[in-house]
KOLMARKOL-507344 format. One record per atom (N, C-alpha, C, O, CB): x, y, z; residue number from 1; residue in one letter. Coordinates in steps of 0.2 Angstrom, whole numbers, plus 5000, padded with zeros to 4 digits. Glycine has a CB too. Layout:
+------+------+------+--------+--------+
!   xx !   yy !   zz ! drenti ! drenke !
+------+------+------+--------+--------+
!    X !    Y !    Z !    NUM !      A !
...
+------+------+------+--------+--------+
***
This chain:
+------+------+------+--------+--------+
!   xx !   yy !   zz ! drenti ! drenke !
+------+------+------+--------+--------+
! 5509 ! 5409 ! 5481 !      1 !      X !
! 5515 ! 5413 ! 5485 !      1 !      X !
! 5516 ! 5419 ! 5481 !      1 !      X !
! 5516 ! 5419 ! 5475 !      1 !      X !
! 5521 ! 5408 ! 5485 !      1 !      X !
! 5516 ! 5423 ! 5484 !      2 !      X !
! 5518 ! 5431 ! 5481 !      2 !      X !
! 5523 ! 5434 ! 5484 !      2 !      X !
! 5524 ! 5433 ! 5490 !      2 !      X !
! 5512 ! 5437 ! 5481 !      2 !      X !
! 5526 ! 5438 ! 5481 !      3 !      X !
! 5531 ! 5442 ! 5485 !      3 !      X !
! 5529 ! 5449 ! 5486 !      3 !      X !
! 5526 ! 5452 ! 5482 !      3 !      X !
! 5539 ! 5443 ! 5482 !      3 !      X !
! 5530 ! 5451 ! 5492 !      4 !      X !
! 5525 ! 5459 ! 5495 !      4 !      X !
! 5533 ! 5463 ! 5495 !      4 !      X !
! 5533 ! 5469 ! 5493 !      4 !      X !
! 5520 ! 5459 ! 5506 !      4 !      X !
! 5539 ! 5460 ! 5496 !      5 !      X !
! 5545 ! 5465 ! 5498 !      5 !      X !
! 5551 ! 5461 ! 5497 !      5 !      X !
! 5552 ! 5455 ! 5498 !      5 !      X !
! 5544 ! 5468 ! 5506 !      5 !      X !
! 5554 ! 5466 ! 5494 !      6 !      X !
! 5562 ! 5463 ! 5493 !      6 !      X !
! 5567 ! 5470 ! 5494 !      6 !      X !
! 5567 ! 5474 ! 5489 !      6 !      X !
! 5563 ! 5457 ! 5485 !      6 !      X !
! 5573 ! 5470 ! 5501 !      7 !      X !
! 5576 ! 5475 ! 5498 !      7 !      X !
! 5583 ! 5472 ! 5501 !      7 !      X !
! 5583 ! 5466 ! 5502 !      7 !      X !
! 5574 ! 5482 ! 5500 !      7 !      X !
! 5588 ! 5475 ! 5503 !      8 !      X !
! 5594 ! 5471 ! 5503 !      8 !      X !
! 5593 ! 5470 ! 5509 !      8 !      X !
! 5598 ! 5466 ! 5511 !      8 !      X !
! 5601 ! 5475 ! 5501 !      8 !      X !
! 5589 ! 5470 ! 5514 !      9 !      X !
! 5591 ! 5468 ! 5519 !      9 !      X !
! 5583 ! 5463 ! 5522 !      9 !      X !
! 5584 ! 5460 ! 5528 !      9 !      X !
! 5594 ! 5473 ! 5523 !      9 !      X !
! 5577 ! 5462 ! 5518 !     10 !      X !
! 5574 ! 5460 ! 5522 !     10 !      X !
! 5568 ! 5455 ! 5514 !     10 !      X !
! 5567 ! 5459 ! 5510 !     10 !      X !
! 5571 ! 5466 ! 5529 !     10 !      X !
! 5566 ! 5449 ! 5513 !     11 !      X !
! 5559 ! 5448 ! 5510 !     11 !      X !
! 5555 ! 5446 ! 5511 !     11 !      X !
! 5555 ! 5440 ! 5512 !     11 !      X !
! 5559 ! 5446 ! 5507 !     11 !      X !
! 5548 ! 5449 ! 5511 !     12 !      X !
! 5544 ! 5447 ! 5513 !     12 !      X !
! 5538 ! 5443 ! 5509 !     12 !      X !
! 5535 ! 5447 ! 5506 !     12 !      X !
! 5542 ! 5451 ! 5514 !     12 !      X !
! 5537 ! 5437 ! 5509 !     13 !      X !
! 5530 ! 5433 ! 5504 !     13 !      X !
! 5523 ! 5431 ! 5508 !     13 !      X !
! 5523 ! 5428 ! 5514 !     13 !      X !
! 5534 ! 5425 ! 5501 !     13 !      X !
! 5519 ! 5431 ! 5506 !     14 !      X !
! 5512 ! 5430 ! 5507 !     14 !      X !
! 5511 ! 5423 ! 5505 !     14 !      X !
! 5513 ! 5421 ! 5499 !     14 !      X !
! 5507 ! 5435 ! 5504 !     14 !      X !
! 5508 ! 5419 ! 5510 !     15 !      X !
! 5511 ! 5412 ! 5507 !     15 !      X !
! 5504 ! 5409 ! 5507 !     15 !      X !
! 5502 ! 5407 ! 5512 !     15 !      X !
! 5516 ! 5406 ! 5513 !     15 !      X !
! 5498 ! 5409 ! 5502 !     16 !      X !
! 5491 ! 5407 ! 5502 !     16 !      X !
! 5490 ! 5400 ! 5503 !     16 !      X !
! 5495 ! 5396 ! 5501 !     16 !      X !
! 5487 ! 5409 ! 5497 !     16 !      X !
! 5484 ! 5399 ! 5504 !     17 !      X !
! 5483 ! 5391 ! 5506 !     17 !      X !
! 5482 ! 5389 ! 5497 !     17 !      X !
! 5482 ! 5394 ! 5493 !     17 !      X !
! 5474 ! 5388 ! 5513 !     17 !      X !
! 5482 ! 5383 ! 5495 !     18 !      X !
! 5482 ! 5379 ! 5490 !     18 !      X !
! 5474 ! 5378 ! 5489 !     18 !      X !
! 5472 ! 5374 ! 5492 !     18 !      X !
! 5487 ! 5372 ! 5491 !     18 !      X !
! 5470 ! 5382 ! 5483 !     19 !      X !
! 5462 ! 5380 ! 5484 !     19 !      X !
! 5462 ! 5374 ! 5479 !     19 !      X !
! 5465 ! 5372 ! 5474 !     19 !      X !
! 5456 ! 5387 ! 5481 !     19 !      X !
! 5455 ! 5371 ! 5483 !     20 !      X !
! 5453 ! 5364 ! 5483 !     20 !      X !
! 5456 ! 5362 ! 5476 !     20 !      X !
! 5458 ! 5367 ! 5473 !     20 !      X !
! 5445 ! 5361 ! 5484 !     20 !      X !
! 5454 ! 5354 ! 5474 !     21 !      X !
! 5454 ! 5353 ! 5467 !     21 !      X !
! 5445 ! 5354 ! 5465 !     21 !      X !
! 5441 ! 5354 ! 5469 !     21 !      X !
! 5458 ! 5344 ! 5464 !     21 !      X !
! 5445 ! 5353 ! 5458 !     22 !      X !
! 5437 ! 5354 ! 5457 !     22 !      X !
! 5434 ! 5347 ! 5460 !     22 !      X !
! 5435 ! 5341 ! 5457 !     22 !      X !
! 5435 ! 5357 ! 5449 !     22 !      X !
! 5429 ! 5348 ! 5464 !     23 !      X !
! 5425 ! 5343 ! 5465 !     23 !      X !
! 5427 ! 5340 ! 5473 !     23 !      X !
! 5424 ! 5335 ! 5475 !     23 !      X !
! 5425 ! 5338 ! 5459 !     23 !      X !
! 5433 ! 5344 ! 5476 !     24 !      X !
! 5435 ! 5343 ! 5484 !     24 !      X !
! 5431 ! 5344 ! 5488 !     24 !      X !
! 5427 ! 5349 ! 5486 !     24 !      X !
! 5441 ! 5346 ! 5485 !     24 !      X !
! 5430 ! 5344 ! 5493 !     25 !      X !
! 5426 ! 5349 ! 5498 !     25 !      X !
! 5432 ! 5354 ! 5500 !     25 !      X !
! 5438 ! 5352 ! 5500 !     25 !      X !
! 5422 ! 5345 ! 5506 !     25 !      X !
! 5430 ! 5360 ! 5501 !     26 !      X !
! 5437 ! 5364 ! 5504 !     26 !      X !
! 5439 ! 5364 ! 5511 !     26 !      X !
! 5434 ! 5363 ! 5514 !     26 !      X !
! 5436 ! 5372 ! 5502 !     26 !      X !
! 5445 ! 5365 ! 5513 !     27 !      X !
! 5448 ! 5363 ! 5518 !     27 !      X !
! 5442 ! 5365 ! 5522 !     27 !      X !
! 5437 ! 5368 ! 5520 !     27 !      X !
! 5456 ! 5366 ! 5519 !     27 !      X !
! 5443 ! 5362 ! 5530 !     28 !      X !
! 5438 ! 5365 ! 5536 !     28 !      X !
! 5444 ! 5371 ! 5538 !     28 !      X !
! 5441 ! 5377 ! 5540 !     28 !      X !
! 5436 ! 5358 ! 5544 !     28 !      X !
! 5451 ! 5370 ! 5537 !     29 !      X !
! 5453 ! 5377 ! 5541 !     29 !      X !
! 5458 ! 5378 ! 5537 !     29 !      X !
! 5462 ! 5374 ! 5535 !     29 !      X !
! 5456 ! 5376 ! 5549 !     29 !      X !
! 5457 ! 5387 ! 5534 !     30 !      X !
! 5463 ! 5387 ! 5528 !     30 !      X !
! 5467 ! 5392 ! 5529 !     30 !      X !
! 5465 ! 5398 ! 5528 !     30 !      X !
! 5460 ! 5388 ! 5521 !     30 !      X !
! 5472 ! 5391 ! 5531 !     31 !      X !
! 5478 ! 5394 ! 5533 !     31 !      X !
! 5481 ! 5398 ! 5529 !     31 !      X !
! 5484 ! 5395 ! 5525 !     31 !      X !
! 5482 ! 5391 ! 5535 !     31 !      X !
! 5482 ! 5405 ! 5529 !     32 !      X !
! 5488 ! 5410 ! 5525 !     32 !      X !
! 5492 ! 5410 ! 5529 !     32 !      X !
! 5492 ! 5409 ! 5535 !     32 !      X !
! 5486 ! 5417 ! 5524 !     32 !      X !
! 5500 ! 5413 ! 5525 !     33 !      X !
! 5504 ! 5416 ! 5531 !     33 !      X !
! 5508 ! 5421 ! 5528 !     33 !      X !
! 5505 ! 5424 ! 5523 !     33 !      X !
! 5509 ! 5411 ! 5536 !     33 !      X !
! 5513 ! 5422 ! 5530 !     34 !      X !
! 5517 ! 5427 ! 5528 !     34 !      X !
! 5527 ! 5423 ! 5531 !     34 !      X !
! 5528 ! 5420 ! 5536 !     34 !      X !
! 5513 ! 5435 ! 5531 !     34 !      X !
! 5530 ! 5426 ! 5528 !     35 !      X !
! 5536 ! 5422 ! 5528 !     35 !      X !
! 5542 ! 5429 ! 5528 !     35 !      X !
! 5543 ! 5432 ! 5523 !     35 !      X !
! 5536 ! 5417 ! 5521 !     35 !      X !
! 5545 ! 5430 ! 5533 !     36 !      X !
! 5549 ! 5434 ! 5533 !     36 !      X !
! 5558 ! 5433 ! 5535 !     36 !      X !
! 5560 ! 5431 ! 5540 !     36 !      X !
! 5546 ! 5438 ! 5537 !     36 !      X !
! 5562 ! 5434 ! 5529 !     37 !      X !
! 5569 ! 5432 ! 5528 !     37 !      X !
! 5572 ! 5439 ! 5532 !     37 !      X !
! 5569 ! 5444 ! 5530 !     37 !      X !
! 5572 ! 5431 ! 5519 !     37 !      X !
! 5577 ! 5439 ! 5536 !     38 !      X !
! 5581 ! 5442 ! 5537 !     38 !      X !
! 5587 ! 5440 ! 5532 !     38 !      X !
! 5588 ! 5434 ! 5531 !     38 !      X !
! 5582 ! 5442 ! 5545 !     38 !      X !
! 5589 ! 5443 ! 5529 !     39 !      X !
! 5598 ! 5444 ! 5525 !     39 !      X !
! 5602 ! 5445 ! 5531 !     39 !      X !
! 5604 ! 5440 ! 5535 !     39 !      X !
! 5599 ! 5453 ! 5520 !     39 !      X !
! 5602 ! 5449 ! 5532 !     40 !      X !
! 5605 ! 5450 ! 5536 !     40 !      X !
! 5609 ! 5444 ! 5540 !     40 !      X !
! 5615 ! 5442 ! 5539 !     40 !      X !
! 5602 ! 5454 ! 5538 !     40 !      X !
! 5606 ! 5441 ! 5545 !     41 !      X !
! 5607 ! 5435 ! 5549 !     41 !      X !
! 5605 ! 5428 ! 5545 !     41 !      X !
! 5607 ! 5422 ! 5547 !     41 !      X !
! 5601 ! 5436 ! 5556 !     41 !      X !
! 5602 ! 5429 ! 5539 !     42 !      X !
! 5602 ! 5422 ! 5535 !     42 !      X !
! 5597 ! 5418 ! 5541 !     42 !      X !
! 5597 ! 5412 ! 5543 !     42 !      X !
! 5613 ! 5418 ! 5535 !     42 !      X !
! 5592 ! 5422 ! 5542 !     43 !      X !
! 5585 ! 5417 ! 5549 !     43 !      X !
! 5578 ! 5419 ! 5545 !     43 !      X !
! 5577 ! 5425 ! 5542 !     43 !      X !
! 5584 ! 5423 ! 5560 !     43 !      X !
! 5574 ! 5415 ! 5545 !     44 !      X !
! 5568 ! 5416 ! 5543 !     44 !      X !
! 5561 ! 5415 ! 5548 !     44 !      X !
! 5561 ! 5409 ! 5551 !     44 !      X !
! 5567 ! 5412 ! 5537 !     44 !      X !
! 5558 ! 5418 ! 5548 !     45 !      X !
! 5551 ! 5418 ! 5552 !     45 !      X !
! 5545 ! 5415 ! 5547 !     45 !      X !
! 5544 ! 5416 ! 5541 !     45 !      X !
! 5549 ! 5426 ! 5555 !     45 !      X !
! 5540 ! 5410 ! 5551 !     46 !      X !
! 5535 ! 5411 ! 5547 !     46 !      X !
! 5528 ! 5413 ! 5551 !     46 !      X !
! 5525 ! 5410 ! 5556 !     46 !      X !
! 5535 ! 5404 ! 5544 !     46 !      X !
! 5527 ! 5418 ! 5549 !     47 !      X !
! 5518 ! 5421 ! 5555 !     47 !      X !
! 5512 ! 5417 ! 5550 !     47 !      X !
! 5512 ! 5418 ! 5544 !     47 !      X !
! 5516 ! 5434 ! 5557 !     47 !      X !
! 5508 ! 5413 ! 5554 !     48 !      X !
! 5502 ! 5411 ! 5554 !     48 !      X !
! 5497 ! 5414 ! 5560 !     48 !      X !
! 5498 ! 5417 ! 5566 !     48 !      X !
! 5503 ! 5403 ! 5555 !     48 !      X !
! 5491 ! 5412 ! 5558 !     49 !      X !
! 5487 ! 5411 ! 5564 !     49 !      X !
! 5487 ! 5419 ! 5567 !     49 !      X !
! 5490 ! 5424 ! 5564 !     49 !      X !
! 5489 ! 5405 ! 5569 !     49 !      X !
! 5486 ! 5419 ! 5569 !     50 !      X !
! 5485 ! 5428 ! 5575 !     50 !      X !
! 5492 ! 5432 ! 5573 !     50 !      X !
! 5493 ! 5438 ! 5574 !     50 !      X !
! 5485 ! 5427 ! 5588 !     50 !      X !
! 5496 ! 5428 ! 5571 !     51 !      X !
! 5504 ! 5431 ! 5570 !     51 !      X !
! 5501 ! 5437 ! 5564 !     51 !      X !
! 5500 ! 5443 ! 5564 !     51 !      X !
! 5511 ! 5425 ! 5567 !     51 !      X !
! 5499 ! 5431 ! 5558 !     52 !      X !
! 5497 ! 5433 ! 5553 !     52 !      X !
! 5493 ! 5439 ! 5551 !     52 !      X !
! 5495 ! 5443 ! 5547 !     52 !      X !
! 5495 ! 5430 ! 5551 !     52 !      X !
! 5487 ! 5439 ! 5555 !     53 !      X !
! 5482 ! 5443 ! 5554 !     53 !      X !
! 5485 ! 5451 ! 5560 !     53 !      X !
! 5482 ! 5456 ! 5561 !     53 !      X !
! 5474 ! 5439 ! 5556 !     53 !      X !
! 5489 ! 5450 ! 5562 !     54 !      X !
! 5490 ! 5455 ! 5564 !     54 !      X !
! 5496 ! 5460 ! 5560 !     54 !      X !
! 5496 ! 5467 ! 5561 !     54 !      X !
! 5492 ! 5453 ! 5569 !     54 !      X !
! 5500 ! 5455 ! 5555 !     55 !      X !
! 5504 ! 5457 ! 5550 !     55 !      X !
! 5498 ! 5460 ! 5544 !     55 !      X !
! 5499 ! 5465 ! 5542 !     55 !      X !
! 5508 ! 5451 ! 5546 !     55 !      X !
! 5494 ! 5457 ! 5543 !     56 !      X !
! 5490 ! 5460 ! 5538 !     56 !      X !
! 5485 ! 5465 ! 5540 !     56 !      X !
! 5482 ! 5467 ! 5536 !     56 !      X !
! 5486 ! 5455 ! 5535 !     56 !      X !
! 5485 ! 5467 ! 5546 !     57 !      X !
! 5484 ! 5473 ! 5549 !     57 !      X !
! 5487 ! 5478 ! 5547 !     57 !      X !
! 5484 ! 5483 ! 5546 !     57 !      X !
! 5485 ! 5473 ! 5553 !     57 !      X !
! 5493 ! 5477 ! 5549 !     58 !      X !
! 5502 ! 5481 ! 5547 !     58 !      X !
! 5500 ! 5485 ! 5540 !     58 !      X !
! 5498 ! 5491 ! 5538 !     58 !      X !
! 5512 ! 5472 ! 5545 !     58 !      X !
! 5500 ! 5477 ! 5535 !     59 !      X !
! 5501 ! 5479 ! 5528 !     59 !      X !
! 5496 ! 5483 ! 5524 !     59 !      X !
! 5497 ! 5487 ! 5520 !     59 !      X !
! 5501 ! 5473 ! 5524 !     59 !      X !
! 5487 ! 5481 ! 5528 !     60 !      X !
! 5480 ! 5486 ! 5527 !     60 !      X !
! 5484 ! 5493 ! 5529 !     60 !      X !
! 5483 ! 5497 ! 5524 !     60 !      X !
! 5472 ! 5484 ! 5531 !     60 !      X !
! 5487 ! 5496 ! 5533 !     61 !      X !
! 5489 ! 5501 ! 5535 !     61 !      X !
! 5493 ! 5506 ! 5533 !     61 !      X !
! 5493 ! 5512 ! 5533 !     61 !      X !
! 5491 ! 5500 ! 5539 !     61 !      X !
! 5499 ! 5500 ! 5531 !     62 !      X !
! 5504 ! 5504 ! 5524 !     62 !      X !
! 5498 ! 5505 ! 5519 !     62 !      X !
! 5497 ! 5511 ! 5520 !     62 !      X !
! 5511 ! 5498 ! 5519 !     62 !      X !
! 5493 ! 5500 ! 5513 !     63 !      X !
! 5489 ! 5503 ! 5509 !     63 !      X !
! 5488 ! 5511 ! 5510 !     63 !      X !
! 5489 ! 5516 ! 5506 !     63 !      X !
! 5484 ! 5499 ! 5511 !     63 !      X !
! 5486 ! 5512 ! 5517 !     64 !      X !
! 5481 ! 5518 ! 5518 !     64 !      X !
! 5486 ! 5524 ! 5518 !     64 !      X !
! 5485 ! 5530 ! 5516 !     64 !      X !
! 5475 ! 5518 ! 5525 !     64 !      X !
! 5493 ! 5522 ! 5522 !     65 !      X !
! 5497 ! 5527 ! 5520 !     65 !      X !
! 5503 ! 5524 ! 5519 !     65 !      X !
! 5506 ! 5520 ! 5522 !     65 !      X !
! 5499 ! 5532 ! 5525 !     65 !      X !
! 5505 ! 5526 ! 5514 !     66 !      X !
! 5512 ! 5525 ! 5511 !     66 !      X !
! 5517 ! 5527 ! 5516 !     66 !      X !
! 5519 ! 5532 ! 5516 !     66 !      X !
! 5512 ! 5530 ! 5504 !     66 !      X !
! 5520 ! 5521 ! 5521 !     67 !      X !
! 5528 ! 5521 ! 5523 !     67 !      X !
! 5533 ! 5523 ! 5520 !     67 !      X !
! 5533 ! 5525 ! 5514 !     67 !      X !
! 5531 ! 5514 ! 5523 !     67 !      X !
! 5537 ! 5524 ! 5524 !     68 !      X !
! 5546 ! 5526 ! 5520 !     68 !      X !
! 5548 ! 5519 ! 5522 !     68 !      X !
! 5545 ! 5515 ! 5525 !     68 !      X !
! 5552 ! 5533 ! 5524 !     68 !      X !
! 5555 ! 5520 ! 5516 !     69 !      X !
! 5557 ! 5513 ! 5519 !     69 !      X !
! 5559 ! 5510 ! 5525 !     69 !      X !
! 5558 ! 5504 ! 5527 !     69 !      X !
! 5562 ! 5511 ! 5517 !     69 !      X !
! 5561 ! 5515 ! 5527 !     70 !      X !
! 5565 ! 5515 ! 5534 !     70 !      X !
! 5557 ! 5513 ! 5540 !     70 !      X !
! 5557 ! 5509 ! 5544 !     70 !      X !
! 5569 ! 5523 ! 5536 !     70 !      X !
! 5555 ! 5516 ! 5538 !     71 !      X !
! 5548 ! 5514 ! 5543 !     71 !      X !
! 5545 ! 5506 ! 5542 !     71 !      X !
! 5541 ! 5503 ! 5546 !     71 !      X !
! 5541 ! 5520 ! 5540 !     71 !      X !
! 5546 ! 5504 ! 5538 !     72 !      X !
! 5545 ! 5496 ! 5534 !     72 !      X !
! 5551 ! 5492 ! 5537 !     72 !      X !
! 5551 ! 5486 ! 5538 !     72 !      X !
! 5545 ! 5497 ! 5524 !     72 !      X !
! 5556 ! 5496 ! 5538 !     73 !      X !
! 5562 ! 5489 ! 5539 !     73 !      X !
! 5563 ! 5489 ! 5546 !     73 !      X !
! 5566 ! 5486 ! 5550 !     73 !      X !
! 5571 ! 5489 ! 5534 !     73 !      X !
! 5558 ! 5497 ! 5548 !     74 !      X !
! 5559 ! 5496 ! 5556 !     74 !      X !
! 5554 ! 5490 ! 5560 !     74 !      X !
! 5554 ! 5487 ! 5565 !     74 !      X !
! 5558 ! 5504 ! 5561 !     74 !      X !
! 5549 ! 5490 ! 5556 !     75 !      X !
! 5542 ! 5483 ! 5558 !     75 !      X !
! 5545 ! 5477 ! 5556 !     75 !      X !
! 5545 ! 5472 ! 5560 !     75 !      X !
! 5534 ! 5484 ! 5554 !     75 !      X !
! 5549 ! 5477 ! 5551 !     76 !      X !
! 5551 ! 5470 ! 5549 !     76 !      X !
! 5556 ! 5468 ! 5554 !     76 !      X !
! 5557 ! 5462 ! 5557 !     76 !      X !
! 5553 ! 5468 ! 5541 !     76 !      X !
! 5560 ! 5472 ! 5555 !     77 !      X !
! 5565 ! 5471 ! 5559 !     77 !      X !
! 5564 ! 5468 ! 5567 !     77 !      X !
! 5568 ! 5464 ! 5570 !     77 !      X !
! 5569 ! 5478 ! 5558 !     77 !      X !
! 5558 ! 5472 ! 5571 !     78 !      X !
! 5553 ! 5468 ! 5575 !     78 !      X !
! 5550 ! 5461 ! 5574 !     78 !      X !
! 5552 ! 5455 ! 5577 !     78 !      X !
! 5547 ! 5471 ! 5574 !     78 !      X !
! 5547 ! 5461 ! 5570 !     79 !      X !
! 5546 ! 5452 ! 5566 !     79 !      X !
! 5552 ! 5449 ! 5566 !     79 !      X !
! 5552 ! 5443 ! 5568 !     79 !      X !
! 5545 ! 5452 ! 5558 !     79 !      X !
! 5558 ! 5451 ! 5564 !     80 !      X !
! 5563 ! 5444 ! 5563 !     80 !      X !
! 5565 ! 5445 ! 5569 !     80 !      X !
! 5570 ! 5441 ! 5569 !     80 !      X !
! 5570 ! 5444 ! 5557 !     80 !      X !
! 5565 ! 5448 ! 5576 !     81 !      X !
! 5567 ! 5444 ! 5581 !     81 !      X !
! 5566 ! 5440 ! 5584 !     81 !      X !
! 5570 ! 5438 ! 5588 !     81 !      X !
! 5566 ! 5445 ! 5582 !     81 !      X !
! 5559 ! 5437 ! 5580 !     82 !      X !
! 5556 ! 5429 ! 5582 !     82 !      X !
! 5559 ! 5426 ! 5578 !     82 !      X !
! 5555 ! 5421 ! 5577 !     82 !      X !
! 5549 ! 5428 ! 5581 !     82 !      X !
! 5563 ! 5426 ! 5575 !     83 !      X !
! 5565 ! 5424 ! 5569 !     83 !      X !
! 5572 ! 5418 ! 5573 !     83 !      X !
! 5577 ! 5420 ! 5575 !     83 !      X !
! 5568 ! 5432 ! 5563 !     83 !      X !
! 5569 ! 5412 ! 5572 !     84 !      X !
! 5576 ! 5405 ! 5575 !     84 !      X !
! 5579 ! 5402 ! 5569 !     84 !      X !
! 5585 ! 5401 ! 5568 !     84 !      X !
! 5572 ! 5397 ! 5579 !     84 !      X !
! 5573 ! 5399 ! 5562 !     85 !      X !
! 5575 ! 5394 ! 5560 !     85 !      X !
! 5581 ! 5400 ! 5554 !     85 !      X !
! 5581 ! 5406 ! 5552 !     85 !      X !
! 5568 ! 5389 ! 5557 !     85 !      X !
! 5587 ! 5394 ! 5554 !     86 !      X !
! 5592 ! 5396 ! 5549 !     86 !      X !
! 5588 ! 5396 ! 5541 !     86 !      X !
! 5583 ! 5393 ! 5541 !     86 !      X !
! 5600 ! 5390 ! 5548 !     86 !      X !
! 5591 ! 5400 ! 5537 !     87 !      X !
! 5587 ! 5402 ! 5530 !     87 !      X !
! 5592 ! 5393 ! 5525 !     87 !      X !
! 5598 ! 5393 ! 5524 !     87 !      X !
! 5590 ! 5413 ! 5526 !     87 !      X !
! 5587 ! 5390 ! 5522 !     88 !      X !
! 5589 ! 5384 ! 5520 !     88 !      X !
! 5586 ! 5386 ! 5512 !     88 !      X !
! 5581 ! 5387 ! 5510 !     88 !      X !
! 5585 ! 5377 ! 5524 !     88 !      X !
! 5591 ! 5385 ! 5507 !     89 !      X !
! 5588 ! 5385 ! 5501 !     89 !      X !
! 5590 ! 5378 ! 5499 !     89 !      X !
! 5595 ! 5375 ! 5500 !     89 !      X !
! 5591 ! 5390 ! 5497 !     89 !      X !
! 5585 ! 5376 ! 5496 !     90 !      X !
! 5583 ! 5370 ! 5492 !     90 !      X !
! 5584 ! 5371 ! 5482 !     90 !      X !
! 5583 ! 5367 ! 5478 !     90 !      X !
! 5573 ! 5369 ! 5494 !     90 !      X !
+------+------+------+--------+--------+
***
């Protein structure tokens, strides 16, 4: 788990799959995702699968040009519209 973003209103983490133990065979299907909190509404999204790699499209893109913030919280702010489950801390 890494954190890519944190500002007062949105965080973003990259949630990697767990690699084998030594001497496992490695998963047949190994899933990344990414995990986005709205603050705001207290709702969290999680993108997998085509969600994901479309986010990580997003994020290769910021790399190549450096966003403003506002340009960053206007994409996330897209994303947490899908955004149902309530934010649960454990």
């Amino acid at each position: 788990m890494q954190m890519l973003y944190d500002s007062e209103s949105f965080i973003v983490v990259h949630m990697q799959a767990n690699e084998p133990e030594p001497g496992e065979p490695p998963p047949a299907l190994v899933r990344h995702g990414f995990e986005i909190v709205d603050k705001r509404t207290n709702k969290e999204v999680y993108l997998d699968g085509s969600w994901a790699e479309m986010f990580q499209r997003q994020i290769n893109a910021w790399q190549l040009k450096t966003p403003s913030q506002e340009e960053v919280e206007s994409v996330l702010a897209g994303y947490a519209e899908l955004a149902q489950n309530p934010l649960v801390m454990h």
